[in-house]
C-alpha positions as CSV (number, residue, x, y, z in Angstrom):
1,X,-2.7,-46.7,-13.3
2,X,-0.5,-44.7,-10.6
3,X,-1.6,-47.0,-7.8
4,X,-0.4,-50.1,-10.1
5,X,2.6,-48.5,-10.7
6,X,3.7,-48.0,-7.0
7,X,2.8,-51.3,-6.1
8,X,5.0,-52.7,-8.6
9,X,7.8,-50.8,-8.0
10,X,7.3,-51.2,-4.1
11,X,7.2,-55.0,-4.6
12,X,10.3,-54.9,-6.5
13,X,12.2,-52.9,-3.6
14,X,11.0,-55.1,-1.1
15,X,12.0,-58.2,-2.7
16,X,15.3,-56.7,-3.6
17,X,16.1,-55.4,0.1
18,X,14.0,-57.1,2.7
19,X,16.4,-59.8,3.2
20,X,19.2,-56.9,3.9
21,X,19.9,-56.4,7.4
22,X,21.6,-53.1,9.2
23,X,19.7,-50.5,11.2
24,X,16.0,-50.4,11.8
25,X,14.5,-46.7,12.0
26,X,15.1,-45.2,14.9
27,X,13.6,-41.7,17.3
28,X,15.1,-38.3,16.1
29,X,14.7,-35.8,13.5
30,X,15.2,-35.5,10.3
31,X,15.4,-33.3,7.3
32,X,14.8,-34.1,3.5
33,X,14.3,-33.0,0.2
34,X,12.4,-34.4,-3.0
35,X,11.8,-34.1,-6.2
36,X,8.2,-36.1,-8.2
37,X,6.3,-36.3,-11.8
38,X,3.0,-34.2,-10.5
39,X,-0.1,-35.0,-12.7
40,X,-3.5,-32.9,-12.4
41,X,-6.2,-35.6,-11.8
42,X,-8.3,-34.2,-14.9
43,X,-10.2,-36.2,-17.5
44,X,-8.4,-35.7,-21.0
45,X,-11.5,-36.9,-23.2
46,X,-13.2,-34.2,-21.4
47,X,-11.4,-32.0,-23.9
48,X,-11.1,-34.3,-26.8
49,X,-14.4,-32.9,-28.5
50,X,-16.1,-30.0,-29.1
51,X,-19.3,-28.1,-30.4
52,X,-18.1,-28.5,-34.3
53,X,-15.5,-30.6,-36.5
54,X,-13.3,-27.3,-36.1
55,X,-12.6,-27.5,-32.3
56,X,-9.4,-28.2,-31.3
57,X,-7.8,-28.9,-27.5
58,X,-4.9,-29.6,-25.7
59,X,-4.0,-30.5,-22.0
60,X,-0.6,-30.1,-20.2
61,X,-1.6,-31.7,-17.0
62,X,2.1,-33.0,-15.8
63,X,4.9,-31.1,-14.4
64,X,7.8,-31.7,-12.4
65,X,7.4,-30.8,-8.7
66,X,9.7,-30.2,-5.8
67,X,10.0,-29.8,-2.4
68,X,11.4,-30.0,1.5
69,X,10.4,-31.4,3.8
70,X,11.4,-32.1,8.3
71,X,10.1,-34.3,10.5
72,X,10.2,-36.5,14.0
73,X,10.2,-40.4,14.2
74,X,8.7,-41.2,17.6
75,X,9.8,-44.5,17.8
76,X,9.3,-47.4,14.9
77,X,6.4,-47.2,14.2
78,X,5.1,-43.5,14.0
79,X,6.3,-40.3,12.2
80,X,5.2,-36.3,12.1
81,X,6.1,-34.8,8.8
82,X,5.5,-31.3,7.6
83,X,6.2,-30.5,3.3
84,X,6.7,-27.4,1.3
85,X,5.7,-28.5,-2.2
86,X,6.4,-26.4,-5.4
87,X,3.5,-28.4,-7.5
88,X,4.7,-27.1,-10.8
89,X,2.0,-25.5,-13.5
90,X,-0.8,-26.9,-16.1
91,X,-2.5,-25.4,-18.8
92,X,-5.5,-26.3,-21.4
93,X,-6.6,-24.6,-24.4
94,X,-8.5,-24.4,-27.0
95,X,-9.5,-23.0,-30.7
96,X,-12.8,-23.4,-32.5
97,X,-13.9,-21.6,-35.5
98,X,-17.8,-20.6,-35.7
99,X,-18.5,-20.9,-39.6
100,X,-20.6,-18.4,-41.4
101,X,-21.1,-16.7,-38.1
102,X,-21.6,-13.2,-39.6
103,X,-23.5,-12.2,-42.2
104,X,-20.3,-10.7,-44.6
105,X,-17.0,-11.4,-44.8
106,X,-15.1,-12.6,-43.7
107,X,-18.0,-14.6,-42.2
108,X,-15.9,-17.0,-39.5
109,X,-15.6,-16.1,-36.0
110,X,-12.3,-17.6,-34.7
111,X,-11.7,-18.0,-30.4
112,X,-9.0,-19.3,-28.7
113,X,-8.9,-19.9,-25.0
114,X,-6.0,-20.6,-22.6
115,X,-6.4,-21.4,-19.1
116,X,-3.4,-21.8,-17.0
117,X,-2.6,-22.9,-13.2
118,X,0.8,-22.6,-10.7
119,X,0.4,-23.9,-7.2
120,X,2.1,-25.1,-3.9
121,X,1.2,-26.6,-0.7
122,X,1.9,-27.0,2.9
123,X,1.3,-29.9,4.6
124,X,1.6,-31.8,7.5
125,X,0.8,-35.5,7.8
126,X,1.4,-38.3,10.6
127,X,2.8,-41.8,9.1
128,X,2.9,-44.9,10.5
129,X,6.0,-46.3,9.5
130,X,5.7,-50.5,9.0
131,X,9.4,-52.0,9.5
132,X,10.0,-54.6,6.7
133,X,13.4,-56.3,8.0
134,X,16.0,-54.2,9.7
135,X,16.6,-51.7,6.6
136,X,13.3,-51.4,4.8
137,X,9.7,-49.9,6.1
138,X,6.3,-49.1,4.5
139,X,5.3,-45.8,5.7
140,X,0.9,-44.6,5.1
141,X,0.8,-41.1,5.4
142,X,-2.5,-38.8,5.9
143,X,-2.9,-35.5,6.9
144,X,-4.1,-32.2,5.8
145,X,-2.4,-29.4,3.3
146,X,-2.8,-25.8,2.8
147,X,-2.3,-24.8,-0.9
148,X,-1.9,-21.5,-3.1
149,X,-2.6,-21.3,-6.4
150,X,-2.6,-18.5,-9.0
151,X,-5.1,-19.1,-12.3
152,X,-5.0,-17.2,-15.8
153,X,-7.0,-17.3,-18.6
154,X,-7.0,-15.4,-21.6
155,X,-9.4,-15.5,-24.5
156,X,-9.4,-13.9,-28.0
157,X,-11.9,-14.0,-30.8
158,X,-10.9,-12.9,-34.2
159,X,-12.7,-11.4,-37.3
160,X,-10.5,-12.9,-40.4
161,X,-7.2,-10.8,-39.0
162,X,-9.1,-8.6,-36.7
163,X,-9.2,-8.8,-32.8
164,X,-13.0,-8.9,-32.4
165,X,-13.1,-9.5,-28.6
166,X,-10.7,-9.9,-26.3
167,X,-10.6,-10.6,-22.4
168,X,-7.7,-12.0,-19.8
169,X,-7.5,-12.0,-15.8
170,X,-5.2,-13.2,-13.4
171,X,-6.3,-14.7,-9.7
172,X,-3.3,-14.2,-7.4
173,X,-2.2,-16.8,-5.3
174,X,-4.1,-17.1,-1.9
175,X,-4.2,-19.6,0.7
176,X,-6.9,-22.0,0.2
177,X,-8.8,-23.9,3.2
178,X,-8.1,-26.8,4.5
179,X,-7.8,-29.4,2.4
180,X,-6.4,-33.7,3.1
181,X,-3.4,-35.4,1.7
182,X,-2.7,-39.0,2.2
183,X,-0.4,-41.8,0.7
184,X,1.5,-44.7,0.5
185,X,5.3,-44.7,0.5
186,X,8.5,-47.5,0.7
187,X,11.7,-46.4,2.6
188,X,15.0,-47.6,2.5
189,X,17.7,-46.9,5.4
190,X,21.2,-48.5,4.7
191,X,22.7,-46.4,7.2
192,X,21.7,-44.6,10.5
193,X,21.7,-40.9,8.9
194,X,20.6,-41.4,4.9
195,X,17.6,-42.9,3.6
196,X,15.8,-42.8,0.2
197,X,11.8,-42.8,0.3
198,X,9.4,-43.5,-3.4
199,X,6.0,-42.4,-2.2
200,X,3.0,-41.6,-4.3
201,X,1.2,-39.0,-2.3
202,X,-2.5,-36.9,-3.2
203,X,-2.8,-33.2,-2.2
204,X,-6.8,-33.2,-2.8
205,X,-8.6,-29.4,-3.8
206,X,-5.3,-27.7,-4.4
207,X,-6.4,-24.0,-4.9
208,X,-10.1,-24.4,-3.4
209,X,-12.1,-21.7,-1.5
210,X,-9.7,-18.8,-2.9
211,X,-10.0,-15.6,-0.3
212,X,-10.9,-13.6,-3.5
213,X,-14.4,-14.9,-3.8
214,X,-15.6,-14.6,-0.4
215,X,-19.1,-12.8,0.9
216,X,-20.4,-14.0,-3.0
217,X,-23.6,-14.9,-3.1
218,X,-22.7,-18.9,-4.2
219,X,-21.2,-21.8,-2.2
220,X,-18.1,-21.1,-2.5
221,X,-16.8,-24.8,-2.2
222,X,-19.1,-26.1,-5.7
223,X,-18.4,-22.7,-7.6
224,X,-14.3,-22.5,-6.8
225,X,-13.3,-26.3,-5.6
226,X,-9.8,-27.2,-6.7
227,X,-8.3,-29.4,-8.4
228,X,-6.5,-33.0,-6.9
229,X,-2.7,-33.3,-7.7
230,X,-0.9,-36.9,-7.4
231,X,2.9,-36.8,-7.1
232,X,5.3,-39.8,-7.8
233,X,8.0,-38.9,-5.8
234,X,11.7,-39.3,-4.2
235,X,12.9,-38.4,-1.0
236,X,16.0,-38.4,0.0
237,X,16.0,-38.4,3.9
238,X,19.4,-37.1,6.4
239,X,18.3,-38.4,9.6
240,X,20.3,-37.1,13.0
């Protein structure tokens, strides 16, 4: 659905600005900022049921993200691009009540679970910049990203009005390993110095391999892996 999106609005943006001519992209440097809708790449009916008709869940996985972001055009065709991404947070959670779970009353066991997650990212990514007419280029980006993320979860059963259990933790944010980004962008220059960019973009295992795990005796990578984040984005690029 995000890939369809992109290449309609790309299409559009071509068709509206191919057939403009000015100033083609050109070698320098240049400095940026943006702002996207970020979505966690998590399956909603995943959540949808449960182990009895009294299960209940819910999924914030969308956020607004922002970030900077400096680079070097080496000619037309190629670009180095490093990005500090605030990647916004995401949360599930979920009730059930366990029926005639004790023996008196009050006989139902109530939980309720909330799971949370705030990350960012570093990245840097070459692009090869395609120049559509003189004003207008399609840039494909890939690369690799270094992301932190900091997890919470909290859970609390109750006894009719009584806490029976409770339990919460919090995993400070750590550097993750290395991890790939990659996407597909269309950029517009009317003049030499400004430029506008719409890019959807995938930060893959955001949060994966956290420091705070190591020398356990798992794999790591199947036991902590991360979670994929796709950004629909705008740049706004000064060039100089």
């Amino acid at each position: 659905m995000i890939q369809r999106i992109v290449a309609m609005t790309a299409t559009g943006l071509l068709g509206l600005l191919s057939s403009t001519g000015a100033l083609a992209l050109e070698s320098g440097f240049y400095l940026g900022a943006l702002g996207a809708q970020a979505t966690l790449d998590v399956d909603k009916s995943e959540f949808s049921g449960g182990p009895t008709s009294n299960y209940s869940s819910t999924v914030d996985d969308t956020d607004t993200a922002f970030g900077i972001f400096a680079g070097g055009q080496f000619g037309r065709w190629f670009a180095v691009e490093s990005q500090l991404i605030d990647l916004g947070k995401y949360s599930e959670a979920t009730s059930v009540s366990l029926t005639n779970y004790f023996p008196t009353a009050p006989r139902n066991l109530d939980v309720h679970s909330r799971a949370s997650i705030e990350a960012a990212a570093f990245t840097l990514s070459g692009i090869l910049t395609i120049p559509i007419g003189e004003q207008v280029a399609i840039g494909l980006r890939g690369g690799f990203a270094v992301s932190a993320a900091e997890t919470r979860y909290e859970i609390v059963e109750r006894r009719g009005n009584t806490i029976y259990y409770q339990e919460s933790d919090d995993n400070d944010a750590e550097a993750s390993d290395l991890t790939a980004t990659f996407g597909v962008s269309v950029e517009w220059d009317p003049s030499q110095h400004f430029g506008m960019r719409l890019e959807y973009q995938r930060i893959n295992d955001v949060g994966s391999e956290d420091d705070d795990y190591d020398g356990e005796d798992f794999d790591d990578e199947e036991e902590h892996g991360g979670y994929d984040i796709d950004l629909i984005s705008l740049h706004l690029v000064g060039r100089f």
